[in-house]
C-alpha positions as CSV (number, residue, x, y, z in Angstrom):
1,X,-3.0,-24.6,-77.4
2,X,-1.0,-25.1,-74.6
3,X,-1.9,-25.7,-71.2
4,X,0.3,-23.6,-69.0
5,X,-2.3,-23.5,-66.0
6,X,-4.3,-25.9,-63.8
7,X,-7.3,-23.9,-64.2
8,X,-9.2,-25.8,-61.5
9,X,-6.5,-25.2,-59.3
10,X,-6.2,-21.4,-60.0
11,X,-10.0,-21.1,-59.0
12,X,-9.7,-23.5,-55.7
13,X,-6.5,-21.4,-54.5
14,X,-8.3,-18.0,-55.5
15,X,-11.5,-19.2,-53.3
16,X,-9.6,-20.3,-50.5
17,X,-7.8,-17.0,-50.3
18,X,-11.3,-15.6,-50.5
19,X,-12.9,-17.3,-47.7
20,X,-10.1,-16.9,-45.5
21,X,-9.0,-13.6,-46.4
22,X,-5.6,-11.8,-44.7
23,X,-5.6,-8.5,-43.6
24,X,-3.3,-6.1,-45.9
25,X,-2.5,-8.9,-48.3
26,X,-4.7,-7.8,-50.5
27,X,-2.8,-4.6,-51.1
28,X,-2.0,-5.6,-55.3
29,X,-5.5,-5.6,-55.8
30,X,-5.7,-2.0,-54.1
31,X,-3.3,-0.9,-55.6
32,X,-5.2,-1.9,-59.4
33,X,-8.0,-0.9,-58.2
34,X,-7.1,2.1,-57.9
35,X,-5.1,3.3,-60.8
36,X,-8.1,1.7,-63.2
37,X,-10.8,3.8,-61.0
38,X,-8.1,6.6,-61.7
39,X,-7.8,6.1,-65.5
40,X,-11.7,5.9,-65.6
41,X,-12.2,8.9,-63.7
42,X,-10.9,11.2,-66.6
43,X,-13.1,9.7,-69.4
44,X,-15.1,11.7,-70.7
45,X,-18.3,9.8,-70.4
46,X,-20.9,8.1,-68.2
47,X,-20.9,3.9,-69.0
48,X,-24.6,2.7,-68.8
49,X,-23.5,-1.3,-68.2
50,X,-19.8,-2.2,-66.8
51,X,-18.6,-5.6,-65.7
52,X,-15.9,-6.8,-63.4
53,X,-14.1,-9.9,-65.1
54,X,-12.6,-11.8,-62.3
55,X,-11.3,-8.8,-59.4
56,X,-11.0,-11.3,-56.8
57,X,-11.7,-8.8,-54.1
58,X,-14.3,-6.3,-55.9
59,X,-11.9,-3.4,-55.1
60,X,-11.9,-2.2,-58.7
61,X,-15.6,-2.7,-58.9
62,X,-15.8,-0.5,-55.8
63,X,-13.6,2.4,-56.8
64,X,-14.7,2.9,-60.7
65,X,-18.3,2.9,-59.3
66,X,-17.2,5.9,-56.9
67,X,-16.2,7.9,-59.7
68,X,-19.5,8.6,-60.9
69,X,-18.6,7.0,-64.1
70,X,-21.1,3.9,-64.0
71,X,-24.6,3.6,-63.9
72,X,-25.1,-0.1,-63.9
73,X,-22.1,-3.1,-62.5
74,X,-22.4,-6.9,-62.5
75,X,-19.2,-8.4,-61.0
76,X,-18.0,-12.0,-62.9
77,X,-16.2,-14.8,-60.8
78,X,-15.9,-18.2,-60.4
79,X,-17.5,-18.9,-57.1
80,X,-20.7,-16.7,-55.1
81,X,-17.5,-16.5,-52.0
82,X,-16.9,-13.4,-54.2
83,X,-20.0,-11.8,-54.2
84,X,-19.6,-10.5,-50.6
85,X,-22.6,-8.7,-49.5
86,X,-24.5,-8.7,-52.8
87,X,-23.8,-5.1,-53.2
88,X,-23.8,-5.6,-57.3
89,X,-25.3,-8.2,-59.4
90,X,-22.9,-11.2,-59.7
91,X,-22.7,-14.3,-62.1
92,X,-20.6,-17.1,-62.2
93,X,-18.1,-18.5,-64.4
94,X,-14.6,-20.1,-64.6
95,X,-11.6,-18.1,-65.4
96,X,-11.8,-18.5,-69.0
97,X,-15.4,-17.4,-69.9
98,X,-16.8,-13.9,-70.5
99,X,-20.9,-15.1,-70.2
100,X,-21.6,-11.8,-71.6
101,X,-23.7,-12.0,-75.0
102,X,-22.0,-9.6,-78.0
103,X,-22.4,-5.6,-77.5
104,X,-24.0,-5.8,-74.3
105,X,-22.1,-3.7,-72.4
106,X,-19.8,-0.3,-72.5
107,X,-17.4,-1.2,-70.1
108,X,-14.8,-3.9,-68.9
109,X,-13.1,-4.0,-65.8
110,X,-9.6,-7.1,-65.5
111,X,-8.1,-6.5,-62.5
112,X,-4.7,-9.3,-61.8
113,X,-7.2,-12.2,-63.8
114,X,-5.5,-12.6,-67.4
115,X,-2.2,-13.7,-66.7
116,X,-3.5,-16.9,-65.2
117,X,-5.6,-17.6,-68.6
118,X,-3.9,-20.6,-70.8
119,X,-5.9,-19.1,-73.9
120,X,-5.3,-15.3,-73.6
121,X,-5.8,-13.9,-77.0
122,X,-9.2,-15.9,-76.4
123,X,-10.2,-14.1,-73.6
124,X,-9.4,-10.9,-75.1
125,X,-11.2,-11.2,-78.2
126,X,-15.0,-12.6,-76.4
127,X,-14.3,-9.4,-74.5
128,X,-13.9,-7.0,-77.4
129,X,-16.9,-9.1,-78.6
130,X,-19.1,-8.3,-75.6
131,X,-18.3,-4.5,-75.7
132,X,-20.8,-1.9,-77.5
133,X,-19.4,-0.2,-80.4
134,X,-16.6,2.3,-78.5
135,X,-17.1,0.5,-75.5
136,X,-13.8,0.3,-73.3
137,X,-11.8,-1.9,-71.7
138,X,-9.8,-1.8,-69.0
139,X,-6.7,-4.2,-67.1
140,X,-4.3,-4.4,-65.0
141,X,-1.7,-7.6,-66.0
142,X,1.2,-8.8,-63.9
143,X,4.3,-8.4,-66.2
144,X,7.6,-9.2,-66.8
145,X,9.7,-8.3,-63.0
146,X,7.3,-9.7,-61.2
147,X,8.6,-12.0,-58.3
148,X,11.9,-12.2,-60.2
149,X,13.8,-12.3,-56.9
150,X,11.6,-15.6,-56.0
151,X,12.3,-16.8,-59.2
152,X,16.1,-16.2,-59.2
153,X,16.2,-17.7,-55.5
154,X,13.9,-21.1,-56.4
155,X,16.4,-21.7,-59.5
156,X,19.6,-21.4,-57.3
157,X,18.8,-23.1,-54.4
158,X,17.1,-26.3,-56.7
159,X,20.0,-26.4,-58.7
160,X,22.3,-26.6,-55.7
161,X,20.4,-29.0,-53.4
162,X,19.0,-31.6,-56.1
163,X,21.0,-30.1,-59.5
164,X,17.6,-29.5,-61.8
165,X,15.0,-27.3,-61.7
166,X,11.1,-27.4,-62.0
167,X,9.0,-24.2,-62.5
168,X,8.1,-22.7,-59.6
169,X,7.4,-19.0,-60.5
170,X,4.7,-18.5,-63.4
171,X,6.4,-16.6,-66.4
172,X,4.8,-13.2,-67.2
173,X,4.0,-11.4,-70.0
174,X,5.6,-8.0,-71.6
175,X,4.0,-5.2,-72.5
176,X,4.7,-5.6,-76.1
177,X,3.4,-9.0,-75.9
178,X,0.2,-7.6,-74.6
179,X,0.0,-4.3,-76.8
180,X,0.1,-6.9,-79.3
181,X,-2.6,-9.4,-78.3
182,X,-4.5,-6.1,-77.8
183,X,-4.1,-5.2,-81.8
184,X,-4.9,-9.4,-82.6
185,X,-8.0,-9.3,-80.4
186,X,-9.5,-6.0,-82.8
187,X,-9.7,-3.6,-80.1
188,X,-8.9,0.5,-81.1
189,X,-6.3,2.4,-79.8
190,X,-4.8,0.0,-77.5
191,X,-2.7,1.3,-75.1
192,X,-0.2,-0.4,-72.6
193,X,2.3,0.8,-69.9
194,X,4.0,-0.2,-67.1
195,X,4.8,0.5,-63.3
196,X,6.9,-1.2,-61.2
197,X,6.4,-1.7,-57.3
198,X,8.7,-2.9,-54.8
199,X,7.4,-4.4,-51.5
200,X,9.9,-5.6,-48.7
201,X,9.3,-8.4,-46.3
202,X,11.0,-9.3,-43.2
203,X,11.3,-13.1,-44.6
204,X,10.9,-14.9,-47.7
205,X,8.3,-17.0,-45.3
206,X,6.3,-13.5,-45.0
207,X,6.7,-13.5,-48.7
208,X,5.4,-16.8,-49.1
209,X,2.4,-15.9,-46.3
210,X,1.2,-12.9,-48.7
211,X,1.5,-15.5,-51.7
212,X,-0.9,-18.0,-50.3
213,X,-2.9,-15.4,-48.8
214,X,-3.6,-14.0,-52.0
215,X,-4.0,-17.1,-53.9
216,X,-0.7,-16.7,-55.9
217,X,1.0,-20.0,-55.5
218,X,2.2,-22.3,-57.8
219,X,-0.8,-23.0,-60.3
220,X,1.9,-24.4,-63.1
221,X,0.6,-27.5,-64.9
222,X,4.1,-28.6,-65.4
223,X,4.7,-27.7,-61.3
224,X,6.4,-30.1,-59.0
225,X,4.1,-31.9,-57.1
226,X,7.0,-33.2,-54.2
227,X,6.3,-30.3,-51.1
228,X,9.1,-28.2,-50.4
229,X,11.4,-29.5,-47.8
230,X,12.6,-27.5,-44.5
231,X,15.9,-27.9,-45.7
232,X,15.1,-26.0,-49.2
233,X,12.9,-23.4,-47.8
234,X,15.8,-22.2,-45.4
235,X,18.4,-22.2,-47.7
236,X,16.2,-20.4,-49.8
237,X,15.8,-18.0,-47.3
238,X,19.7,-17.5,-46.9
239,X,20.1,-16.7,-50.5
240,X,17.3,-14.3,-50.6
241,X,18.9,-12.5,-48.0
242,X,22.1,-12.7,-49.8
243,X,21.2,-11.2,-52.8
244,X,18.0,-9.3,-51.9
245,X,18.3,-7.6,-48.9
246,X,18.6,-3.9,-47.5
247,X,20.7,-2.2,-45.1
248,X,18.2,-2.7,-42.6
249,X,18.0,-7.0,-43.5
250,X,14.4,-6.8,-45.5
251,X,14.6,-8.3,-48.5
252,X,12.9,-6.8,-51.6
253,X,10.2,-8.1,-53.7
254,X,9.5,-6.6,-57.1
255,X,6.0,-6.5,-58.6
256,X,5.4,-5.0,-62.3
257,X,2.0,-4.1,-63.6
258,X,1.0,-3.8,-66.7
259,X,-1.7,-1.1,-67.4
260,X,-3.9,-1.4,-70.6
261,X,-6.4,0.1,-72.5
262,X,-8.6,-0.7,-75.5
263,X,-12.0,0.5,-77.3
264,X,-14.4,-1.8,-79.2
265,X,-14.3,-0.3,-82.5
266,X,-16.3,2.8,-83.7
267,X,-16.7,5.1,-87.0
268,X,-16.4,7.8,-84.7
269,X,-12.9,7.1,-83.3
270,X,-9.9,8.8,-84.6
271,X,-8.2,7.2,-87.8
272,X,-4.4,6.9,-88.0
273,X,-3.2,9.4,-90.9
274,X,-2.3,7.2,-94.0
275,X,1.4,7.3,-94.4
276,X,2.9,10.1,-96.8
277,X,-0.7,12.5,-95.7
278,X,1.0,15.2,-93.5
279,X,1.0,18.1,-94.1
280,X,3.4,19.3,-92.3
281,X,7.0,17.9,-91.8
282,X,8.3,17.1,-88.6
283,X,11.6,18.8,-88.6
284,X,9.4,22.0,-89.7
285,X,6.7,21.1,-86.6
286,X,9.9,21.2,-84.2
287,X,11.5,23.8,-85.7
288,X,11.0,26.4,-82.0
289,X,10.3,23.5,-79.6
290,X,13.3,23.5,-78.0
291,X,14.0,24.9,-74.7
């Protein structure tokens, strides 16, 4: 397996972030919070045991408990600087683990975690593991978009000032890449889509502000360890501005989530037809569809 990530430094920038929290930076985690509280909501059923895996803030925690749809939450993190006022039961663990024993609970709760996991499919499959027979699971992923504008901007202005490059932006999975790990971890009628967010800063050094604040820096194992200098940082700057900028001189920053779904599997769930069973052929099922 390869190790894409500094785990340990993942977890120290995560805490950090934690104890010395931002006001508003932590609008990405809202903003999954919601939408997973949302997708919850119409469900059609009441989840005796649910765990958070890694939400950082406990937004999503928060929201999917305030739709009535959970009796019982423990929240999973790696350091008690999450637990905040001890409003749920909490337990700690490092990014990786799920310390949840097999089919003990109906629901699973990944808001912005997985994409900073070196063994994904992993992950994925001790969480199908820990899920009750029809037990769901719920994420929210970073995908492919995300920060491409910071990425675009690193690459140029490294490859003018020194004429290489290092990563400096993590790379992000695609939604077929996790519908896929999805189907290879056993889970049931996995689901995946995508939205797309754009948020515009003043700076790229606001840009970089929200980054830290939210404990989204550089966490490559292959990163650069040589600090950025004031010379790289501002022409950085100019070329965001250059290529990324409004009327109005914000520049953009794009952020792409990846919504998915999954259900431990049950006899109960629906089958996919086998192919050549319809009864029915599509052209004749159309036939008076059209507007």
């Amino acid at each position: 397996m390869d190790i894409l990530f500094d785990l340990d430094l993942v977890a120290a920038r995560r805490e950090r972030a934690a104890s010395h929290p931002l006001p508003g930076t932590d609008f990405l985690l809202d903003l999954a919070g919601r939408e997973l509280a949302e997708r919850l909501e119409v469900v059609e059923r009441v989840f005796e045991e649910a765990v958070e895996l890694h939400g950082g803030t406990g937004t999503a925690a928060r929201l999917s408990l305030e739709t009535g749809k959970i009796t019982n939450l423990t929240r999973i993190e790696t350091d008690a600087v999450f637990s905040g006022a001890g409003e749920h039961r909490f337990v700690s663990a490092p990014l990786e683990d799920v310390p949840l024993e097999p089919q003990s609970t109906n629901l699973v709760l990944s808001p912005l975690a997985l994409h900073l996991t070196n063994d994904t499919p992993g992950v994925l499959i001790r969480i199908r593991r820990a899920l009750k027979p029809d037990g769901l699971f719920l994420a929210a992923i970073p995908g492919t978009g995300t920060l491409a504008e910071l990425r675009d901007v690193l690459l140029a202005t490294e490859a003018e000032i020194t004429g290489g490059a290092s990563p400096r932006v993590i790379p992000f999975p695609d939604v077929r890449d996790i519908g896929a790990l999805l189907q290879r971890a056993g889970f049931a009628l996995p689901v995946a889509d995508a939205e797309t967010y754009t948020v515009r800063y003043d700076s790229l050094f606001d840009l970089i502000r929200d980054l830290r604040a939210m404990g989204m820096t550089n966490p490559l194992s292959g990163r650069s360890r040589k600090p950025l200098s004031r010379q790289f940082l501002m022409r950085a700057a100019q070329i965001y501005a250059e290529r990324y900028s409004d009327a109005d001189g914000r520049i953009r920053a794009t952020f792409a989530m990846i919504y998915v779904s999954g259900w431990a599997p049950h006899e109960n769930q629906p089958k996919p037809l086998k192919p050549g069973s319809a009864t029915v052929r599509l052209a004749d099922a159309l036939k008076g569809k059209a507007p």
